[in-house]
Structures are given as structure tokens and as C-alpha cells.
MMTF fields as JSON, N, C-alpha, C and O atoms, coordinates in Angstrom:
{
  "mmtfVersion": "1.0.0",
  "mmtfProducer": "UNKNOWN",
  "numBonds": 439,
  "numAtoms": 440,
  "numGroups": 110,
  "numChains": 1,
  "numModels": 1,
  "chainsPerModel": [1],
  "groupsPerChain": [110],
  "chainIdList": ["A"],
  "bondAtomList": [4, 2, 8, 6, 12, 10, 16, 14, 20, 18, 24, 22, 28, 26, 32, 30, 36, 34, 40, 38, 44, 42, 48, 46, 52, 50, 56, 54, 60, 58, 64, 62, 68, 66, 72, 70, 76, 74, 80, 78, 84, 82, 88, 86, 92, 90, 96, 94, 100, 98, 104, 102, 108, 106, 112, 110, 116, 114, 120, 118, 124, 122, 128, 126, 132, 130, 136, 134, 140, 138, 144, 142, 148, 146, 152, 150, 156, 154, 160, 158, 164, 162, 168, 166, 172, 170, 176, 174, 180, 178, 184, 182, 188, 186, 192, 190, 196, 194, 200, 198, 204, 202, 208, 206, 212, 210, 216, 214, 220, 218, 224, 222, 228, 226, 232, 230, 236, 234, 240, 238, 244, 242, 248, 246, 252, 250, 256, 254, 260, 258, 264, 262, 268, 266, 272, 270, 276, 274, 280, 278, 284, 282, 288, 286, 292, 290, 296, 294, 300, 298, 304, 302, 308, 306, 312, 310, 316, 314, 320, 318, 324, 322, 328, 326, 332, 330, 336, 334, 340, 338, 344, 342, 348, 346, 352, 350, 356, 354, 360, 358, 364, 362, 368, 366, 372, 370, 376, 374, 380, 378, 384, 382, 388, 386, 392, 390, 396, 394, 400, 398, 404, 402, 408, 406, 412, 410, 416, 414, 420, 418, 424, 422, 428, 426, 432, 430, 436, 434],
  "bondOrderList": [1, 1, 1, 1, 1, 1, 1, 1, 1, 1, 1, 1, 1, 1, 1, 1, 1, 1, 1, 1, 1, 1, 1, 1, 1, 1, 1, 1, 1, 1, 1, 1, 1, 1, 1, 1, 1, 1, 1, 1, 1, 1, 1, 1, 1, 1, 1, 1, 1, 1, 1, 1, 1, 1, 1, 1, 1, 1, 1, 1, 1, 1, 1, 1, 1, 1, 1, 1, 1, 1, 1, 1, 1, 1, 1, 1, 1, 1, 1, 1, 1, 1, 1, 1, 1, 1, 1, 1, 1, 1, 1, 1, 1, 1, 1, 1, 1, 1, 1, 1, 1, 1, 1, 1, 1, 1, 1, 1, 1],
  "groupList": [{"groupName": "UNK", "atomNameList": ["N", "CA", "C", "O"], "elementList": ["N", "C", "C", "O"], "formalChargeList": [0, 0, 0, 0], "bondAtomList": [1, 0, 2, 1, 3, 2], "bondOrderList": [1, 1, 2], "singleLetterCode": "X", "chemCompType": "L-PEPTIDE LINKING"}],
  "groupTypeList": [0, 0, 0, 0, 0, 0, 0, 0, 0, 0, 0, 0, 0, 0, 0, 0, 0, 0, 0, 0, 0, 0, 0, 0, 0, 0, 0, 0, 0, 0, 0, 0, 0, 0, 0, 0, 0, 0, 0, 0, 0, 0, 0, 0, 0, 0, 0, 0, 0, 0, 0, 0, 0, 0, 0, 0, 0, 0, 0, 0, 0, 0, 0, 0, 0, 0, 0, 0, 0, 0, 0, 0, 0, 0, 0, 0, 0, 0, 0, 0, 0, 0, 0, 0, 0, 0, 0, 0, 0, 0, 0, 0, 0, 0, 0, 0, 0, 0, 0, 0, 0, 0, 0, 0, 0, 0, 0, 0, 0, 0],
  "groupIdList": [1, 2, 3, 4, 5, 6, 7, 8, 9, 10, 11, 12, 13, 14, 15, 16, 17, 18, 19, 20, 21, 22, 23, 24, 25, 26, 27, 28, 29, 30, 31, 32, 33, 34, 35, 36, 37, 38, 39, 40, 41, 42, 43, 44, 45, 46, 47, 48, 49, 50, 51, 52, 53, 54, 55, 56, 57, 58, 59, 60, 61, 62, 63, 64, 65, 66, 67, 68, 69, 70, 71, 72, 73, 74, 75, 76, 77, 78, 79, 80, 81, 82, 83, 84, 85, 86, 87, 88, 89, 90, 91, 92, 93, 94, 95, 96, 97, 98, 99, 100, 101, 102, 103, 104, 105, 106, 107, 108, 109, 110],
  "secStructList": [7, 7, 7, 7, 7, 7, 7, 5, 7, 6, 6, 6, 6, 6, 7, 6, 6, 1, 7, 7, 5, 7, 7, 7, 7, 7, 1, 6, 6, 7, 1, 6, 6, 6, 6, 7, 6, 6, 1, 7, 7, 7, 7, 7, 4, 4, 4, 1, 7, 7, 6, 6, 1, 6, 6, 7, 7, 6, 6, 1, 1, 5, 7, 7, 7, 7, 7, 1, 2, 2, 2, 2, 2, 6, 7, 7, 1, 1, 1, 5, 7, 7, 7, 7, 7, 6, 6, 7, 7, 2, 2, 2, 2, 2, 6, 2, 2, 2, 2, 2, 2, 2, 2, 6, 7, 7, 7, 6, 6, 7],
  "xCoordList": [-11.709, -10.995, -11.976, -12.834, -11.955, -12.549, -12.035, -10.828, -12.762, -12.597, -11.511, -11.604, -10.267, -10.166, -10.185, -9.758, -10.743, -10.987, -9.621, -8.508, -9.9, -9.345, -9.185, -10.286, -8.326, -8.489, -6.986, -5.806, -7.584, -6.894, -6.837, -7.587, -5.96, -6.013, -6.764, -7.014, -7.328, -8.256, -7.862, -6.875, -8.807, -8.504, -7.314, -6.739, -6.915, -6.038, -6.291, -5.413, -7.642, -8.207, -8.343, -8.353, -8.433, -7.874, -7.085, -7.365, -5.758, -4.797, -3.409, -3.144, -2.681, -2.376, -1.174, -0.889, -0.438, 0.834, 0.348, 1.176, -0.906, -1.012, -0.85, -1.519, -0.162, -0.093, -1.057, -0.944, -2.058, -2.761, -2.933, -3.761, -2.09, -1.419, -1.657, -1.161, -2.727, -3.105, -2.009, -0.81, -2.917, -2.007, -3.408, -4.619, -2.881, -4.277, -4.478, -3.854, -5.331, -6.132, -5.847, -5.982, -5.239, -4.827, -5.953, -5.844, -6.647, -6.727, -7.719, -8.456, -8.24, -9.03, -10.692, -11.224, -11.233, -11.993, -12.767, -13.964, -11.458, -11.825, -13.018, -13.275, -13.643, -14.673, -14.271, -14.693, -12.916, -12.725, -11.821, -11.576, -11.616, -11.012, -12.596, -12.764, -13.273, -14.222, -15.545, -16.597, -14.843, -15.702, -17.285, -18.025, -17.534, -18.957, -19.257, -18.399, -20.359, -20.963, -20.905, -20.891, -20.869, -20.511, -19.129, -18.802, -17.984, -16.87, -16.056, -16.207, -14.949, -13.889, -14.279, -14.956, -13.966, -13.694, -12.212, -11.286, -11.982, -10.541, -10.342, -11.305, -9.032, -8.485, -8.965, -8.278, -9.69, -9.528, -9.466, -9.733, -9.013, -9.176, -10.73, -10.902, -11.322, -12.679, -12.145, -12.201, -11.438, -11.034, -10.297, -10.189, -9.843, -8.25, -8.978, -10.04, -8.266, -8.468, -8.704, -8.254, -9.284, -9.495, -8.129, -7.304, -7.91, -6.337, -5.947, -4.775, -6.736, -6.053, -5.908, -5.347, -6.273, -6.014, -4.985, -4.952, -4.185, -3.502, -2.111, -1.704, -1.598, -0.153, 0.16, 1.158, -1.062, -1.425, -1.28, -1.554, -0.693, -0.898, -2.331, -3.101, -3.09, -4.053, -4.787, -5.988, -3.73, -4.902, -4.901, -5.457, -4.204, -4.648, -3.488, -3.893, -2.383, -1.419, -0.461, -0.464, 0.432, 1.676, 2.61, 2.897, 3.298, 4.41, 5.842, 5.895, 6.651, 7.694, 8.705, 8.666, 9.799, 11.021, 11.813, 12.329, 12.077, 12.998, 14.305, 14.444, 15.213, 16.367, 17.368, 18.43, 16.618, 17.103, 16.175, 15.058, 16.37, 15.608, 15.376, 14.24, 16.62, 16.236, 15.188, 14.374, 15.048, 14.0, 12.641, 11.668, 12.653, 11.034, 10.696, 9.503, 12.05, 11.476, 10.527, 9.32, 11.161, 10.7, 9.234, 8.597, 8.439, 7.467, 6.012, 5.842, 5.227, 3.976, 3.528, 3.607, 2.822, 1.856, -0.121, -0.94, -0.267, -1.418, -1.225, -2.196, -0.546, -0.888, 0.601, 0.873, 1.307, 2.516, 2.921, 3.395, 2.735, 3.322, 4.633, 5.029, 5.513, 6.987, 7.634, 7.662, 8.414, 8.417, 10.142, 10.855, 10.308, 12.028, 12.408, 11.659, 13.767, 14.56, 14.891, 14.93, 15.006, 15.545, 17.231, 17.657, 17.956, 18.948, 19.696, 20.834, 18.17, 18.321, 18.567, 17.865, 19.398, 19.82, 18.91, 18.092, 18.866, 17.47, 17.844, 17.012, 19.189, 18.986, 18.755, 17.919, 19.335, 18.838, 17.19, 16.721, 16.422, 15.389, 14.706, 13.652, 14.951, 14.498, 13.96, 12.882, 15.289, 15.35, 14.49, 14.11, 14.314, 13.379, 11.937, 11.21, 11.96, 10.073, 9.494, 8.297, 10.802, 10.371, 10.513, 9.737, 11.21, 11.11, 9.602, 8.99, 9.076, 7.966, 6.881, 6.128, 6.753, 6.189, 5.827, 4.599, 6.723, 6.659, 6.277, 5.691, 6.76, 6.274, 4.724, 4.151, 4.101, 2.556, 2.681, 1.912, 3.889, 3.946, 3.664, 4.271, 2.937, 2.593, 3.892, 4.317, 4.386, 4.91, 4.838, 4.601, 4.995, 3.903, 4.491, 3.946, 5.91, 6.593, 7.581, 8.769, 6.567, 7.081, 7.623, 8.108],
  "yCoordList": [17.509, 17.914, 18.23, 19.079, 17.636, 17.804, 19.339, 19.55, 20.035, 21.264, 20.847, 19.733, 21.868, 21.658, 21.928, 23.072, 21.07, 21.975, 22.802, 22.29, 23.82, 24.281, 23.985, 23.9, 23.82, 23.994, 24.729, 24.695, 25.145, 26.694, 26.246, 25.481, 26.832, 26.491, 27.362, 28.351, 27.099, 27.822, 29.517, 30.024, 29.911, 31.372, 31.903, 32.915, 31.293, 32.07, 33.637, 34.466, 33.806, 34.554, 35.927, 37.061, 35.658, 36.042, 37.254, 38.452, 36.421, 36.638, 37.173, 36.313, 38.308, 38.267, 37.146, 36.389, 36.981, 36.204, 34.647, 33.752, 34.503, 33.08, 32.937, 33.781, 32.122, 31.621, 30.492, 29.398, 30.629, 29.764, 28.225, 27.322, 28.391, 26.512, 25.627, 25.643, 24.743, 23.588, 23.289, 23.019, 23.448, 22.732, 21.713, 21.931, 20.976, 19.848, 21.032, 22.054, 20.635, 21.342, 20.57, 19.353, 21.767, 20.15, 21.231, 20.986, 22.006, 22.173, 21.949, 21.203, 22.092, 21.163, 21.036, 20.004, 22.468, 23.155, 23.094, 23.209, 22.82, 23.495, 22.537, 21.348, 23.574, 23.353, 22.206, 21.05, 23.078, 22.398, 20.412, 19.644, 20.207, 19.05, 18.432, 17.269, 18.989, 18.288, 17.762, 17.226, 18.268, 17.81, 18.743, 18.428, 20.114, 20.345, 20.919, 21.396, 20.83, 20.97, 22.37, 22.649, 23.316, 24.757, 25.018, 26.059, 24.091, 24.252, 24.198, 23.065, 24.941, 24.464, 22.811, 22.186, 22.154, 21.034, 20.317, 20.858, 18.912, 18.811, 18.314, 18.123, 17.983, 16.736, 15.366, 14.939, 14.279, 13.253, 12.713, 13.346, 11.086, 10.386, 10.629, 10.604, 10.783, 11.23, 11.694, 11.17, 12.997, 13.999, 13.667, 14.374, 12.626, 12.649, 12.392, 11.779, 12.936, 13.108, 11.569, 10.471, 11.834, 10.252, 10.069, 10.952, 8.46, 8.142, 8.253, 7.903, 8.83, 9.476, 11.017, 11.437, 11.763, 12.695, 13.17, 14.315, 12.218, 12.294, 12.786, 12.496, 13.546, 14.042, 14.771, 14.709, 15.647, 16.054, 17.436, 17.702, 18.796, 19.708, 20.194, 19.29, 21.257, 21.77, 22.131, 22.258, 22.251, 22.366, 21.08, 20.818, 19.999, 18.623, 18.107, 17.342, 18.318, 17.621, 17.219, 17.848, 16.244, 15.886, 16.527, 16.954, 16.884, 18.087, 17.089, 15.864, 17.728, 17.139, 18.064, 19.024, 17.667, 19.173, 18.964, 17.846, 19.618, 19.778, 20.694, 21.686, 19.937, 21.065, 21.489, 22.111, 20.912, 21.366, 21.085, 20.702, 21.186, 20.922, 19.529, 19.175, 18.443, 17.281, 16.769, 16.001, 16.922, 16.641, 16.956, 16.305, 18.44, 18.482, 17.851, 17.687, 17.139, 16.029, 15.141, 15.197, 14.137, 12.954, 13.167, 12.198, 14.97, 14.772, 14.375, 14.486, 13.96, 13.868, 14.972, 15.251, 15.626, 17.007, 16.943, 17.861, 15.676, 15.631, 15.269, 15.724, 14.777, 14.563, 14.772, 14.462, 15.451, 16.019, 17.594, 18.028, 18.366, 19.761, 19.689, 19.059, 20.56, 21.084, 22.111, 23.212, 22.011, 22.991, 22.885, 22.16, 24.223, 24.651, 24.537, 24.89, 23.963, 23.461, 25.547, 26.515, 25.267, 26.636, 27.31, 28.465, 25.779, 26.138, 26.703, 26.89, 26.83, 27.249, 28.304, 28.984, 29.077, 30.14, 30.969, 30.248, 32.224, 33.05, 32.999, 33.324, 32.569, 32.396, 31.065, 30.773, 29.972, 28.728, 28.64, 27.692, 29.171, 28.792, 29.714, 29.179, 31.023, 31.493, 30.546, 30.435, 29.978, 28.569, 27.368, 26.542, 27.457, 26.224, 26.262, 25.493, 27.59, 28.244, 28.449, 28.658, 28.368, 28.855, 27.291, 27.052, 26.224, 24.868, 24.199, 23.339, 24.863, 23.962, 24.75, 23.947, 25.972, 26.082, 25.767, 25.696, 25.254, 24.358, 23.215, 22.693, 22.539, 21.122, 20.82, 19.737, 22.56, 22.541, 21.5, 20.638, 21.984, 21.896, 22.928, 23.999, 22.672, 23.56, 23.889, 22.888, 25.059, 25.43, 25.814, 27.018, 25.03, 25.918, 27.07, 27.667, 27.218, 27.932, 29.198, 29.506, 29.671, 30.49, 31.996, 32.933],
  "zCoordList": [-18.12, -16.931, -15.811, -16.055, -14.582, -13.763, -12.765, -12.648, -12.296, -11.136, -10.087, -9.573, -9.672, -8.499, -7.634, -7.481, -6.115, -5.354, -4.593, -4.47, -4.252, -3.41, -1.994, -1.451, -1.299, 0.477, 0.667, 0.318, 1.169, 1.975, 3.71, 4.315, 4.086, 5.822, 6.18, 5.491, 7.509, 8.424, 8.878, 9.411, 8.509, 9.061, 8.238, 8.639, 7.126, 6.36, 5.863, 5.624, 5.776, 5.318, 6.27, 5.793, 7.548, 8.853, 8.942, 8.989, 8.954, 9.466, 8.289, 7.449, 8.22, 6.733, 7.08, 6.152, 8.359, 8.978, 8.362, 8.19, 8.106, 7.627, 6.079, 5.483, 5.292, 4.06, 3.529, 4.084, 2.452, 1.967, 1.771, 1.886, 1.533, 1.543, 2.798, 3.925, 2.114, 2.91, 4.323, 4.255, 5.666, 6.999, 7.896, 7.9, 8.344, 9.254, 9.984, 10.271, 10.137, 11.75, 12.759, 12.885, 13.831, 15.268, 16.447, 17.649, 16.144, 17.643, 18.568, 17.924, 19.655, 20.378, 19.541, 19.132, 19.478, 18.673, 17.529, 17.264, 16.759, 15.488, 14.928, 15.115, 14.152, 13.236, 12.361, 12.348, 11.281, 10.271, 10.53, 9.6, 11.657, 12.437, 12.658, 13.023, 12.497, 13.393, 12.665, 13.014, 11.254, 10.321, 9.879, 8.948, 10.991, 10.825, 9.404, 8.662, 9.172, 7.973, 7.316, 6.117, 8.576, 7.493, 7.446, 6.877, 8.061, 7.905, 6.958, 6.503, 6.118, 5.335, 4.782, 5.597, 3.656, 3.715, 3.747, 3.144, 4.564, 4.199, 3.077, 2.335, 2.675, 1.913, 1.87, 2.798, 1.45, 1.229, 0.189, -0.832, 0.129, -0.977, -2.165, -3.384, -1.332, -2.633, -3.684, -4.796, -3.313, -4.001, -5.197, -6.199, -5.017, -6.135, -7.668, -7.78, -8.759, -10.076, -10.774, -10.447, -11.484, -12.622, -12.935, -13.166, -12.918, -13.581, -14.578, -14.714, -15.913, -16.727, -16.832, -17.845, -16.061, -15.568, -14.533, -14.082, -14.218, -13.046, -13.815, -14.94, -12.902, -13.728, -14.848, -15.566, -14.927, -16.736, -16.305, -15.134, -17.48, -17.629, -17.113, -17.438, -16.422, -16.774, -18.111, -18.346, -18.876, -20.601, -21.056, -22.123, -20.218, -20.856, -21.801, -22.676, -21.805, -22.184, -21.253, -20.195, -21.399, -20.479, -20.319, -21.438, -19.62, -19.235, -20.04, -19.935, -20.633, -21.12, -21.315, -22.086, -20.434, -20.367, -21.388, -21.383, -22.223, -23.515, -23.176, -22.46, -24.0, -23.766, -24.938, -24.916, -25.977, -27.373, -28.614, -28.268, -30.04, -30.639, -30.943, -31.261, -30.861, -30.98, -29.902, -30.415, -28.948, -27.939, -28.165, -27.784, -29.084, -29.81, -30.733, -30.987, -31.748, -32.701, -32.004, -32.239, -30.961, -30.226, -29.742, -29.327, -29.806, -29.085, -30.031, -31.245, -29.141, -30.265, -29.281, -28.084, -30.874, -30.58, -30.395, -30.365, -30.319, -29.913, -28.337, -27.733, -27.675, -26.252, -25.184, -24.024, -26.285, -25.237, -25.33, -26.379, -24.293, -24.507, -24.083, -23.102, -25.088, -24.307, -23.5, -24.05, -21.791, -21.4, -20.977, -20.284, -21.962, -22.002, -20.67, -19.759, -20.444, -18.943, -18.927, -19.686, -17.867, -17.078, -17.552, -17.601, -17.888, -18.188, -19.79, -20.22, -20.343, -21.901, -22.067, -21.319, -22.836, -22.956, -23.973, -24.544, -24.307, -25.172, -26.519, -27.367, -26.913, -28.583, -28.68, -29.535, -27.942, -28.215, -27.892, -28.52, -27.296, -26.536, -27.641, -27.985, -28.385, -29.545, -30.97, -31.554, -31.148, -31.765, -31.598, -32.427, -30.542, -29.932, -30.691, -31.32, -30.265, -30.487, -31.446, -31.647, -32.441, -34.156, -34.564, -35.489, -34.195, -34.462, -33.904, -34.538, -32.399, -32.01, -33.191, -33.742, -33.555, -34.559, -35.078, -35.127, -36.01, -37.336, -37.437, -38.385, -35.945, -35.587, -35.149, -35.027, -34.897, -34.019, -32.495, -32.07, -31.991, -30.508, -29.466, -29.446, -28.781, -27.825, -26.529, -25.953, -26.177, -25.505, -24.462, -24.371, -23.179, -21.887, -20.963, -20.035, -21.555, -20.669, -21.64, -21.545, -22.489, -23.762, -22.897, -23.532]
}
């Protein structure tokens, strides 16, 4: 698994009215628009992840939403984790967890 970078908007750090999450830089000025060298870095294509890395859990498995126990049969446990739908209720989703168990499925949303 490769690092990722972070980019944060300008002066987020600033201002508490600003929120972290990536915005372009538009203004006449700026450093980080303008590319200089002690500035923020932006977004580009460089950046993007190896293609088998793309779309993957952070611990390195594939995200796969389950919504009962037949759905944890179907998974393979070397390169798929399971993550319970929202709409599972706590004895079924109890159920779930004592089945991925047994199966040695990883659960990412226990």
C-alpha cells in the first residue's frame, strides 16, 4: 500500500470557518495556484494509486456490502472484507458476526 497524500485547502488551518477538504485555488495570488515550491501541493494525475490498488479497503481488501448470512457464504476471505448494509438490524447483524467468524471473514464495520 502506497501513502496518501493529503491536500487540504489553503489556509484551512487559518481560519476555523474553513473546512479541510480539498477546494482549487482561484485567486490572483496565491502561492498554492501558482505552483511555488514552498507552497501546499495540488492534486494531480502523478498522484493516483497503482491499479491494483485502486478501489481497495485501506487494510487491503475489497469492500463488499453484505446483508445477510448467505452473502458471507459467496465471499472469499483472502481478498474480500464484509461490510454490514446500514439497514441490518442488531440480532440479525449479531448473527452475521458469529457466522463471519467461523468463516475467518473480516468485518470492517463491526
Amino acid at each position: 500500500m502506497s501513502d496518501d497524500k493529503e491536500f487540504t485547502r489553503q489556509n484551512s488551518h487559518k481560519f476555523n470557518r474553513l473546512d479541510n477538504s480539498w477546494r482549487k485555488p482561484r485567486g490572483r495570488h496565491s502561492n498554492v495556484r501558482l505552483k511555488k515550491k514552498y507552497a501546499k501541493d495540488m492534486p494531480n494525475p502523478g498522484y493516483r494509486k497503482p491499479k491494483d490498488e485502486r478501489g481497495t479497503h485501506p487494510s487491503g481488501y475489497e469492500d463488499v456490502l453484505v446483508h445477510n448470512t448467505e452473502d458471507l457464504k459467496k465471499l472469499d476471505p483472502e481478498k474480500e472484507a464484509a461490510r454490514i448494509g446500514s439497514t441490518v438490524g442488531g440480532r440479525k447483524k449479531e448473527e452475521m458476526l458469529e457466522k463471519a467468524d467461523e468463516l475467518d471473514i473480516k468485518v470492517l464495520n463491526r
